[in-house]
N, C-alpha and C positions, 0 to 999 in steps of 0.2 A: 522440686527436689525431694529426694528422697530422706527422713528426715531419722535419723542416727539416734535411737533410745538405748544408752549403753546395760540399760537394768533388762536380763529376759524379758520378755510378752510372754507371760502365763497365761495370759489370757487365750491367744491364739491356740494354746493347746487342745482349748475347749471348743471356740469358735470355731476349727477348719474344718469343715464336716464334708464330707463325700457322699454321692448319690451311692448308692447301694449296689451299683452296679459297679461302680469306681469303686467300691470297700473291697467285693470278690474280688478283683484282680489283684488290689491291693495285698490281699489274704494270700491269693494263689502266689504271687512272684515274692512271697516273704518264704512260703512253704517251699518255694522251687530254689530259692536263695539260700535255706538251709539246707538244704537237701544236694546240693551240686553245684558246678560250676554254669555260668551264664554265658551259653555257646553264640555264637555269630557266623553263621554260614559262610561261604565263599558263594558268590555269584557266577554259576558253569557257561562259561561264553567257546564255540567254535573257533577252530583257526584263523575264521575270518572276520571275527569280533559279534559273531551275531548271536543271541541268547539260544543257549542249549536247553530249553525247557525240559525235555526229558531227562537229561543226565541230573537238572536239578532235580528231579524230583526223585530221582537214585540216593541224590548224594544227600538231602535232606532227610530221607530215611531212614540212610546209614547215623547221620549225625546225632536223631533221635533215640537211633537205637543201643548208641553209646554214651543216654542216661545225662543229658543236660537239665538244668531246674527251670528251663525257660529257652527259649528259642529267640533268636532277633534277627528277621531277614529285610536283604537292602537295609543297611547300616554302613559303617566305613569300612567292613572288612568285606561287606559283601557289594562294595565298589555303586551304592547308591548314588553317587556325585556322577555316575556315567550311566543311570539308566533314563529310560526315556520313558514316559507315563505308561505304556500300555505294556513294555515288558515289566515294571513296575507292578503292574496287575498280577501278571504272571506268576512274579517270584513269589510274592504275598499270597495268592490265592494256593500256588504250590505248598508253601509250607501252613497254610493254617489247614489243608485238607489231608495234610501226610502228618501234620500233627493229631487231629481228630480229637482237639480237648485234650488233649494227655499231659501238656506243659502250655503257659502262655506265650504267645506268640506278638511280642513287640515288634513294629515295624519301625524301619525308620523314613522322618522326613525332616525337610528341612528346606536352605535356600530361604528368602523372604517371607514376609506371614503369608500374601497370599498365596506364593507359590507353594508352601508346606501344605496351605488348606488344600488346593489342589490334590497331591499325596493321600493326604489323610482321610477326603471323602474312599479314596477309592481301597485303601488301607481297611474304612470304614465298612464298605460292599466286599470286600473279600473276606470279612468276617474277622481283623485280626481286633486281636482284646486290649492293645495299648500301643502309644508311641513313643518311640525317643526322637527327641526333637534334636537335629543335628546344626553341629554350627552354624552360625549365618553365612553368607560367600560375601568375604574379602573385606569389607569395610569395617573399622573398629568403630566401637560405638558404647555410648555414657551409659551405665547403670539403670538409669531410667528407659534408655530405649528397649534393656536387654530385657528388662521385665514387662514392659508393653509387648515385647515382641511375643512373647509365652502367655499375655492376656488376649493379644488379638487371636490365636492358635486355639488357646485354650473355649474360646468365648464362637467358635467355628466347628466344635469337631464336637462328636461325643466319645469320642475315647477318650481313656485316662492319657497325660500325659508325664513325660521323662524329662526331664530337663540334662542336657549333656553340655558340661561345659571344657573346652581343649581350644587350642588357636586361640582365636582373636574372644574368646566367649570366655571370660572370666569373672564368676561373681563374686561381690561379697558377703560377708554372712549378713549385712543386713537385708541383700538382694534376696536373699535366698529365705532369709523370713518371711518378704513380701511373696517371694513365690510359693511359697507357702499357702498363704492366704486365696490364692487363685482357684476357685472350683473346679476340680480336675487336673490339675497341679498332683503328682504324688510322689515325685522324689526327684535326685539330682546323681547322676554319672558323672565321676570327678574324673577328667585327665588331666588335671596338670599337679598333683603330686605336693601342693603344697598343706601336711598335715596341720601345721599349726590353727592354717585358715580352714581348714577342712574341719576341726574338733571343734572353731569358731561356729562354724555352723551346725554342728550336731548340737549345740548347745541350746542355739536360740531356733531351729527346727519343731514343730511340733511333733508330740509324741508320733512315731505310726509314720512320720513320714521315711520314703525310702535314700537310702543311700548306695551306692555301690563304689570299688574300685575300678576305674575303666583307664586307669594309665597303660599306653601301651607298652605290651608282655608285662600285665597285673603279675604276676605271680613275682616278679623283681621286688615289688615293694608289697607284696601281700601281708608281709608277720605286719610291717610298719603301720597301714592302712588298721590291719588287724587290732593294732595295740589301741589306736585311738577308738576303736569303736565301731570298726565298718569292715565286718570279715568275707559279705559278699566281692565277689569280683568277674569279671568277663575275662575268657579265657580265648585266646588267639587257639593257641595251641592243639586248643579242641576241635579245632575245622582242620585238623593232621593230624595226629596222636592226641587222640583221646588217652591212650594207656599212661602218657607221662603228664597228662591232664591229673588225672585222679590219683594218680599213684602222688603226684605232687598235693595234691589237696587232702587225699587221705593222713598224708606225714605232717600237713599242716597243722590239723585240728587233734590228731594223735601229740601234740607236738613233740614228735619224733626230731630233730633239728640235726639231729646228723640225718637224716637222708634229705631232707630240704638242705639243707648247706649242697650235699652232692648233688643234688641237682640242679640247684644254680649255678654251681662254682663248673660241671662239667656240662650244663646243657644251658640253660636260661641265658647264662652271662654271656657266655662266647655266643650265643642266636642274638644277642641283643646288642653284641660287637658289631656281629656280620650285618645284623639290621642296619644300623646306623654308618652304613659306609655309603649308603644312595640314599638318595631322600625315597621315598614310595615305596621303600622297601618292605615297609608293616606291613603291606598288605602283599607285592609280589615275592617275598620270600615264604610266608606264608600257603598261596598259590604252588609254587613253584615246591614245597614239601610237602603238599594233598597229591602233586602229581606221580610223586615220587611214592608216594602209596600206593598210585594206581588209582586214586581218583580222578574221574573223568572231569574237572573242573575248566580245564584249559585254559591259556594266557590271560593276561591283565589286558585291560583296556588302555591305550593312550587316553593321561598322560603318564601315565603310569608305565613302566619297561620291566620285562621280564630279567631275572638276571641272566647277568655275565657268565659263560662254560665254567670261569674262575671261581667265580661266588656259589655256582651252582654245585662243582664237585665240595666246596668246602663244607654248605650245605649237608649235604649226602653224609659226609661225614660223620657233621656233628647231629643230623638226625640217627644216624645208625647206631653214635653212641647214648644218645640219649633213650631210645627204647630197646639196646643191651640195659641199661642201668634198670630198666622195669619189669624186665625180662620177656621183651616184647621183641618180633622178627620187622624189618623192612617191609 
């Protein structure tokens, strides 16, 4: 068991030490963390489900060139739960060559340890600089397993790793002390939104280590995350409008709060309405307004479904109001 010391571990501050190579990326995704928002590409699949590797490497371009602090391909937004190891290659190898060192490029994997270790050698050979390690599939599981699962990972790869905890993966802050301690361990992506436990953990965290907002459409609860202490966050919105990306983050840190209020109250909230009326919609309505820019992205994979003509003009809609509000064109 895992054994509950309610006093900080001071100690640990000093103790968790990272290989040098793990301190740079550390360094880089703090610098790209202040600097901008944390983009996640859309994964470009054909009409007929098969990977469009050329379009991705258009649209990872573009993505770059709309000033991300960091990159993270095949993740949940870029539909890694549907790719198969060699297009997996693909997307990773695409964006860390269309990046070229410019921002760090986290990859994601996940699934069982060995099947993540699988991922990550080749995460590894495409050159990407870190992982996030995505939920495990299906099964809940104790405390103790969750952090074995990120020592077996951790104790296989030489990348740094990301701990992401949403669904069935939820730690606590003494879990998260222990992951902590894991060499190559370097921070935790929260989606489930609960600050109280979230400030729990930045408490008994060692200095350095990283945090981000990764609830899905971050920018809903961004001031919130903010006020405790973790102003980084992943931006859906970025893989579509970039312009109400930044326009949103720039009023954040200005803190401007009338135009953050207007842009939640007339873009964030009602997208986060329309999200939540199908399940899998974070990710196909997301899709579904990159196409509507005229990114070559194409359909969702099953089991995932494209929306509804109904969802979709509402969509248009409220994308057209929302980059009127930045003064940005469809």
């Amino acid at each position: 068991m895992l054994s509950l010391d309610p006093r900080p571990d001071h100690s640990a501050h000093s103790a968790h030490s990272l290989h040098p190579v793990h301190s740079s990326v550390v360094g880089r995704l703090r610098e790209g963390m202040a600097a901008s928002v944390l983009s996640f590409p859309l994964t470009t699949f054909r009409e007929d489900g098969s990977l469009d590797a050329d379009a991705y490497r258009t649209y990872v371009a573009e993505r770059l060139a709309a000033g991300p602090g960091a990159l993270f391909p095949a993740c949940g937004t870029g539909e890694f739960f549907s790719l198969d190891e060699d297009e997996y290659r693909q997307v990773v190898t695409i964006a860390v060559e269309e990046t070229a060192g410019r921002v760090p490029v986290v990859a994601g994997t996940g699934y069982g340890w060995a099947q993540a270790l699988r991922f990550a050698r080749i995460a590894e050979e495409a050159g990407a600089d870190a992982l996030l390690v995505m939920p495990h599939y299906l099964t809940a599981a104790p405390q103790e397993g969750l952090v074995a699962q990120l020592e077996r990972i951790a104790a296989g790869t030489r990348l740094p790793l990301i701990a992401y905890q949403r669904g069935e993966v939820a730690y606590t802050a003494e879990s998260v002390r222990h992951l902590a301690r894991i060499p190559g361990v370097i921070g935790l992506k929260d989606g489930h939104g609960d600050l109280d436990l979230l400030q729990r953990m930045l408490l008994t965290a060692p200095d350095g280590f990283l945090f981000f907002n990764g609830a899905a459409t971050a920018e809903v609860q961004a001031r919130a995350y903010a006020a405790v202490g973790v102003p980084a966050y992943s931006s859906a919105t970025h893989a579509f409008a970039p312009e109400i990306a930044h326009a949103f983050l720039a009023a954040l840190r200005a803190g401007d709060h009338g135009t953050v209020d207007k842009l939640l109250r007339d873009f964030y909230v009602p997208f986060v309405e329309l999200r939540d009326r199908v399940p899998g919609y974070g990710v196909s309505l997301v899709k579904a307004a990159a196409r509507l820019r005229g990114f070559p992205v194409g359909p969702v994979r099953a089991p995932l479904t494209d929306p509804t003509a109904a969802d979709l003009a509402a969509l248009k809609t409220l994308l057209t109001a929302g980059l009127d509000l930045v003064g940005a064109a469809l």
